[in-house]
N, C-alpha and C positions, 0 to 999 in steps of 0.2 A: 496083460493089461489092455483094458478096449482104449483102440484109438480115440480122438475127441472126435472125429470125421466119422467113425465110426455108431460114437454115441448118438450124434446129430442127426446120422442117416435114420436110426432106431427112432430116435424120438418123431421122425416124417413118418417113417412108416407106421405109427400107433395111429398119430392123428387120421393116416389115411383109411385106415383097417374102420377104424371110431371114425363117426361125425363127433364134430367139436364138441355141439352140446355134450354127448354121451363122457368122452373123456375129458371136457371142465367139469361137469355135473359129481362124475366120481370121485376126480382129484380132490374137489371138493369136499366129500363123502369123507374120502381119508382123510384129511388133514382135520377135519369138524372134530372125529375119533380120536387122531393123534390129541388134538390142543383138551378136548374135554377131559382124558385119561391122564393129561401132565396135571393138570388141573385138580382133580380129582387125588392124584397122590401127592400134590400137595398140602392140602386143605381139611388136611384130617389132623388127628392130633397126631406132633412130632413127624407131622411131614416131610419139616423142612427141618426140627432138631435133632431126630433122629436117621437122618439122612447126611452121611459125610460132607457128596458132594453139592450140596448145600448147605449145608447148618452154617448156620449166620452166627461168628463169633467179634467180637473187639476187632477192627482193624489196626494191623502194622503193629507199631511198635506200642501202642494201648494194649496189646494184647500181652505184650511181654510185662506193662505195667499192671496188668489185671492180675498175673501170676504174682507178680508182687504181693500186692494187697492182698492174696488170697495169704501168704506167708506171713503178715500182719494182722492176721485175724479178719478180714473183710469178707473171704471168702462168699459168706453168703449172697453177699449185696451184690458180687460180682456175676453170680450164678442166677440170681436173680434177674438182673438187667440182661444178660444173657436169654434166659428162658424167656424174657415178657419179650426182647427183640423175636425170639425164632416163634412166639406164637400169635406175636400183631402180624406176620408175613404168613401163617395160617390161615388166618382171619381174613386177612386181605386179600388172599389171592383169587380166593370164590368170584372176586368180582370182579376177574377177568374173562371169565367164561364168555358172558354174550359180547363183550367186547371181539372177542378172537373170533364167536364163532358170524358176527355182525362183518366182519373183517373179512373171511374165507367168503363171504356171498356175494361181495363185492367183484370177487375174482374175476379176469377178465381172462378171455382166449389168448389174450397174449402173455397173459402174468402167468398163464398154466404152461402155456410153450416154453415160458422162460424159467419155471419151475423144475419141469420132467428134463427139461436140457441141460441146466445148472448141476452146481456141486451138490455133494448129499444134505446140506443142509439148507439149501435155498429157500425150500419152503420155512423155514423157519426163520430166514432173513426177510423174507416176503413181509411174514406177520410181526416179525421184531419191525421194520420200519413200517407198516400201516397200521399200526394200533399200541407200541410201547405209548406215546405217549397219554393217550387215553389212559391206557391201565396205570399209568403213573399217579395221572390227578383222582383217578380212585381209589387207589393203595393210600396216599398222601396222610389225609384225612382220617385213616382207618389207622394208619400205623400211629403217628399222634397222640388219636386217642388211647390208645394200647399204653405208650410208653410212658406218656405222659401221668400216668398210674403209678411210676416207679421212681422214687427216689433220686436212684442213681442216678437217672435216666436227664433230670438239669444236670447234675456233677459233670457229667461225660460232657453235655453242649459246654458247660467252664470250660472243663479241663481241655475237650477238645478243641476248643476256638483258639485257645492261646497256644495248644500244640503245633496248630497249623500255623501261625505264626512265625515259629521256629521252624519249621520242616519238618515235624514228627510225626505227624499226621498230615496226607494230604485233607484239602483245605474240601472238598466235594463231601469228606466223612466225617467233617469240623461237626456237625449234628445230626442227634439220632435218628431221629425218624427221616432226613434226608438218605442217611447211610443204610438203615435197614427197607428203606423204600428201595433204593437201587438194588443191594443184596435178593431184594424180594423178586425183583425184576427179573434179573441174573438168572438164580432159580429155575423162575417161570421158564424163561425162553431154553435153559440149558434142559431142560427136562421134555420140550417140545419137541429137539433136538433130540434127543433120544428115543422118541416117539418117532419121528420120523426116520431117524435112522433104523430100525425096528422094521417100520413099511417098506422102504427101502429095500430092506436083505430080505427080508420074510413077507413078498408079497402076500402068501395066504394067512397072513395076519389081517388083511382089509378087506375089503366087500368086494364082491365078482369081479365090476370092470376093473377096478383097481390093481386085479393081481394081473389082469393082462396089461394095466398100463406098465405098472415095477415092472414084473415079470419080463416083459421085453428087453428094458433098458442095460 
């Protein structure tokens, strides 16, 4: 396992090898790819429904109630509200793109030091704190309008608001399109996340300078 003394000496010596420009300019490069391609497989159909480690279902113990009602005949209406939640976070995620990739050009020589020198997921914490909430007040609006297509979709804000009440539901998942706006987030960033972890292990997955930037580390 490389020392952290170790890492940090690596991460001088790229910068030194690279002027800054060259290695923020790439780092850039990668992450524009990484965040487009999380993007992109989300945003298709069943991006996110037919994707485990997202598919957005009933939170907590709603979910054990949804199994209910499907044994009471509801079934549909469940699968339903289900399906319209994982395809407004379809819809909505497209319009995170120039957000993220608005966010990566921002980048500053010291956000990229503190990037390549960081954990495997930094850059993805980077862009989770300079642009989740932009992408939020754009999902917001989007998912909304999706749910609010679907029947269930009041039942659940009832049914949900007086759960949280009790403690059945925490009180942040009390409404839908609050709950499926976060989920959608989640999503987003865990899938950038894997993208960057990808660049990470497999620099020649990125553009030239990029594999000698990973590549070193």
């Amino acid at each position: 396992m490389r020392r952290p003394d170790d890492f940090r000496e690596r991460t001088r010596t790229v910068f030194s090898d690279l002027s800054q420009k060259d290695a923020t300019g790439d780092l850039k490069d990668a992450l524009t790819q990484g965040a487009q391609l999380a993007v992109k497989q989300l945003g298709t159909p069943g991006g996110f429904s037919n994707n485990p480690d997202v598919k957005i279902e009933l939170p907590g113990k709603l979910g054990k109630v949804a199994s209910k009602m499907k044994q009471f005949g509801m079934g549909d209406q469940v699968d339903e509200l289900e399906a319209s939640m994982n395809k407004a976070a379809e819809t909505a995620v497209t319009q995170a793109q120039p957000i993220l990739v608005d966010a990566v050009k921002k980048m500053t020589v010291e956000d990229a030091r503190g990037i390549l020198s960081g954990g495997n997921d930094s850059a993805t914490q980077y862009l989770n704190k300079t642009s989740r909430e932009q992408i939020c007040a754009k999902f917001l609006p989007i998912v909304k309008q999706a749910t609010d297509k679907v029947g269930l979709a009041q039942q659940y804000n009832s049914f949900a608001g007086q759960a949280a009440t009790m403690g059945v539901v925490d009180a942040k998942n009390a409404n839908v399109e609050n709950y499926v706006t976060e989920q959608a987030l989640n999503g987003l960033f865990e899938m950038i996340g894997k993208q960057e972890e990808t660049i990470r292990q497999n620099p020649a997955a990125a553009t030239s300078l990029a594999k000698k930037i990973f590549g070193t580390l």
